[in-house]
N, C-alpha and C positions, 0 to 999 in steps of 0.2 A: 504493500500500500504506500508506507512512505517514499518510495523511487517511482513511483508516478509521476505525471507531470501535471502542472497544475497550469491554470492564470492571474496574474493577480496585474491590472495596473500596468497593461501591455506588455508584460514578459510571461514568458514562459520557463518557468522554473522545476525544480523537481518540487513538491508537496513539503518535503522536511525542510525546506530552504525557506518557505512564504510567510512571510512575517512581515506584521500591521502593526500601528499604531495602539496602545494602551488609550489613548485618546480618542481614537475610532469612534463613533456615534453608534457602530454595530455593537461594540462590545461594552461601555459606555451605558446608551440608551434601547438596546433592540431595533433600533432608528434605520431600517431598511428595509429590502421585500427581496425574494428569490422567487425560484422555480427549476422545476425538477423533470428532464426530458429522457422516457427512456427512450433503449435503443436496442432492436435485431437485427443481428448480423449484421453491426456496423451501420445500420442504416437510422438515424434518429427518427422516431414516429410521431407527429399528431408537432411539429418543431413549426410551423405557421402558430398552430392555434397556445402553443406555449408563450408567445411570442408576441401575442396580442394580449395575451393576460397578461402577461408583465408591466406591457406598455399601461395597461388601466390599472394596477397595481401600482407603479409608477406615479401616473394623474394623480390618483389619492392621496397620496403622501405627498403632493408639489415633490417631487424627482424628475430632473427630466431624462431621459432614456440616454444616456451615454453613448450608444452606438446603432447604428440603422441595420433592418433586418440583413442586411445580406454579411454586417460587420460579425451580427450574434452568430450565422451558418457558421462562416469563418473560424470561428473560434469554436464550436462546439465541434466541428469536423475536426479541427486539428488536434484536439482533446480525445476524439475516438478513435484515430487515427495513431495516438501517442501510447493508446491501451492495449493490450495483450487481448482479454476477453474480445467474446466476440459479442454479446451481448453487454451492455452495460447503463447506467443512465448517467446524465449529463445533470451536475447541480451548481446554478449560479446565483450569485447573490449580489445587489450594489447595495451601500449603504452612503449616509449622506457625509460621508468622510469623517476628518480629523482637524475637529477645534476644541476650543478649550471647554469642559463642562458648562451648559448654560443649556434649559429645555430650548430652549427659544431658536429657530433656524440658524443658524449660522451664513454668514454672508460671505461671495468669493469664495467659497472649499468648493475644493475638487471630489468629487464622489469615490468612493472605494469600489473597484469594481473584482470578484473576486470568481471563480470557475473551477470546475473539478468534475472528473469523470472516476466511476468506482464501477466493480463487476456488481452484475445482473441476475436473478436468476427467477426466469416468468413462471408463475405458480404452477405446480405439478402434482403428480400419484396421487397421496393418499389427501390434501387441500383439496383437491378437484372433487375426489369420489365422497370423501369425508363430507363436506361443507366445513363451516366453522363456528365455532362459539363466540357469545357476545355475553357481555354485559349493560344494563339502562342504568344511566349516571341523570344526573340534571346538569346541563346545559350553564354553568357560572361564569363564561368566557366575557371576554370586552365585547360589545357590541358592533364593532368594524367586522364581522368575521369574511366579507367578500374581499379583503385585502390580504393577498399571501404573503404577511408580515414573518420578518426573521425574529418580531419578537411573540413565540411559541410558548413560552411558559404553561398558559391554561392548557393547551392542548398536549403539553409532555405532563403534566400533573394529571389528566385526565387517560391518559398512556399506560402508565403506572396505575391508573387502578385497575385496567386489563389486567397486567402484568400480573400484578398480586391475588387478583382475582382468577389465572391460568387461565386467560382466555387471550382470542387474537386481539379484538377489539372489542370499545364502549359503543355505544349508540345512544346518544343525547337528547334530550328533550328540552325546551326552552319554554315554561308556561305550558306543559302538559302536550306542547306539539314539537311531530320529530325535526330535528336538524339536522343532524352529523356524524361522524365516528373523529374520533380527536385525528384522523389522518386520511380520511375513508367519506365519500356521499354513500348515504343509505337509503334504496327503494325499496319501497311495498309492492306486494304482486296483489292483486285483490281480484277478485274475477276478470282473471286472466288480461288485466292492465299494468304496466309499469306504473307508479303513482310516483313523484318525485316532491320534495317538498319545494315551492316556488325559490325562485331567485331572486333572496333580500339580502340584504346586510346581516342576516343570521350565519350564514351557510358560506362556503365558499366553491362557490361554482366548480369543479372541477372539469379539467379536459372531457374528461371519460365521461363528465353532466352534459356536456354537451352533443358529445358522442354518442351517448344511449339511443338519445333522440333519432338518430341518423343508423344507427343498429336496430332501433325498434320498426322503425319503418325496412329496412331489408329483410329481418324476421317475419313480418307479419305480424307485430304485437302493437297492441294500442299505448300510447303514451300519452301521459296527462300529467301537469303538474298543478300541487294546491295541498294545503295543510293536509299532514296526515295526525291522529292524537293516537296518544299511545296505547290504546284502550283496540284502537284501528291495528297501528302496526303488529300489535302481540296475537294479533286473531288471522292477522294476514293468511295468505296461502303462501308465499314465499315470501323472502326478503331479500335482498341482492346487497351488496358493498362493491364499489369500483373505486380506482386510485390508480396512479401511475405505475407503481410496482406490487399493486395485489391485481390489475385488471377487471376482471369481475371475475365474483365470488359467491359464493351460497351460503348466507347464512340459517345456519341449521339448527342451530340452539340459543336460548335468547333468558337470561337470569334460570338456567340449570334446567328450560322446559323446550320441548320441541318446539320447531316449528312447522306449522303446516295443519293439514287433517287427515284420518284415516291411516290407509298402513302404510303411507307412504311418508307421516310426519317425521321431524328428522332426518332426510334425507334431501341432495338436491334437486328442486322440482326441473317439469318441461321448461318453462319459463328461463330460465338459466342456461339451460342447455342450450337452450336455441340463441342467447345472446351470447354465451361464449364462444359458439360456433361463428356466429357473426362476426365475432370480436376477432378470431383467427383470422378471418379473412379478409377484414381493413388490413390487419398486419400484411398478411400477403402483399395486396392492393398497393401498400405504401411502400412496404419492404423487401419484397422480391423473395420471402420466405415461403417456403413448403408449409401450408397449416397443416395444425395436429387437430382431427376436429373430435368429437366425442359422438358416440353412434347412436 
């Protein structure tokens, strides 16, 4: 890991070499935004739509974007390029540079711009066939959550109580209605629809949220989005989780109880299947990869 090569601030260094500012606003204050692009066989996926969230991620916090999209390819190719794997994901962060402590903007600083590429490994065997466990937390995050802020705090406390709990992930609720997984979008399958929960400043849209949309219609599945409460999600027929590096997912158990009905509760439903299959084949589409699909 550390003989990697990293970016920081238009060089390109090894990883154990890259060293910032104690003053840093990132380290400092959390005071910047990132994003996270994976990548098969070399080829970065869904790296447009990464690329426009940042940019609105950016807007939010007055950043302006340091370099124009074809500067971001540039750098994220040469980063995978500098990697052994052949899968991997690409993770970059700007923050609002290095002044002296003061909440207050700072004038004239140059933004920290910083980059790295790490091995990949797209969910398989027994996650697939298994599904996954969750736990229901309430939702105590800052109110910003449509900004992919480097400062994570809630969402690594909320992490942790997966962890301790020996599950993958939380599934949150804000005022009795779903939001999120501290790293994860969560949908409800309810007679045989996708349900998403709308796109506020609760939730933070992910790629794969938008993607679903664009998967459900090549499936065949109906998609809607609009409050789902928890009383809903726990009676669901399925549940789904997407993210950059879980893709989508079956969630199968939910506070130590199945999910689903009949003899197939617990277990991942049709509904999954057919958008995992989906899912394989944008990759293809984008990637030039062999899908693996499920029969």
């Amino acid at each position: 890991m550390w003989d990697s090569i990293c970016y920081l601030n238009g060089e390109y260094l090894k990883l154990q070499d890259a060293k910032i500012s104690v003053l840093d606003r990132g380290f400092i204050f959390g005071d910047g935004v990132y994003e996270v692009v994976p990548v098969y066989q070399r080829s970065p996926f869904c790296v447009d739509e990464h690329l426009e969230r940042l940019g609105r991620s950016l807007h939010a916090v007055s950043l302006q974007n340091p370099y124009s999209a074809d500067r971001w390819k540039e750098i994220i190719s040469r980063l995978i390029q500098s990697h052994t794997a052949e899968n991997q994901f690409v993770y970059f962060q700007i923050t609002r540079g290095v002044a002296k402590r003061d909440h207050a903007f700072p004038e004239n600083v140059k933004p920290t711009v910083f980059a790295m590429s790490s091995p990949f490994s797209p969910p398989s065997g027994k996650i697939l066939e298994d599904g996954v466990a969750t736990i229901t937390t309430v939702d105590n995050r800052w109110l910003r959550c449509e900004v992919k802020s480097i400062s994570l705090l809630g969402n690594v406390l909320k992490r942790q109580e997966a962890v301790q709990a020996g599950v993958l992930e939380v599934i949150m609720f804000r005022d009795g209605w779903l939001t999120e997984g501290s790293s994860a979008n969560i949908y409800a399958v309810i007679n045989d629809q996708i349900i998403a929960p709308p796109r506020d400043n609760k939730i933070l849209a992910g790629i794969r949220y938008g993607l679903m949309q664009r998967l459900c219609n090549a499936a065949g599945v109906v998609y809607a989005q609009r409050q789902v409460s928890k009383a809903e999600l726990l009676n669901a027929d399925e549940i789904l989780m997407s993210s950059a590096t879980k893709e989508i997912l079956a969630v199968t158990q939910v506070d130590e109880k199945p999910v689903g009905h009949g003899p197939n509760a617990g277990r991942p439903g049709a509904i999954w299947k057919k958008l995992f299959n989906a899912y394989q084949q944008e990759k293809q589409l984008q990637c030039a990869i062999a899908p693996t699909l499920l029969a």
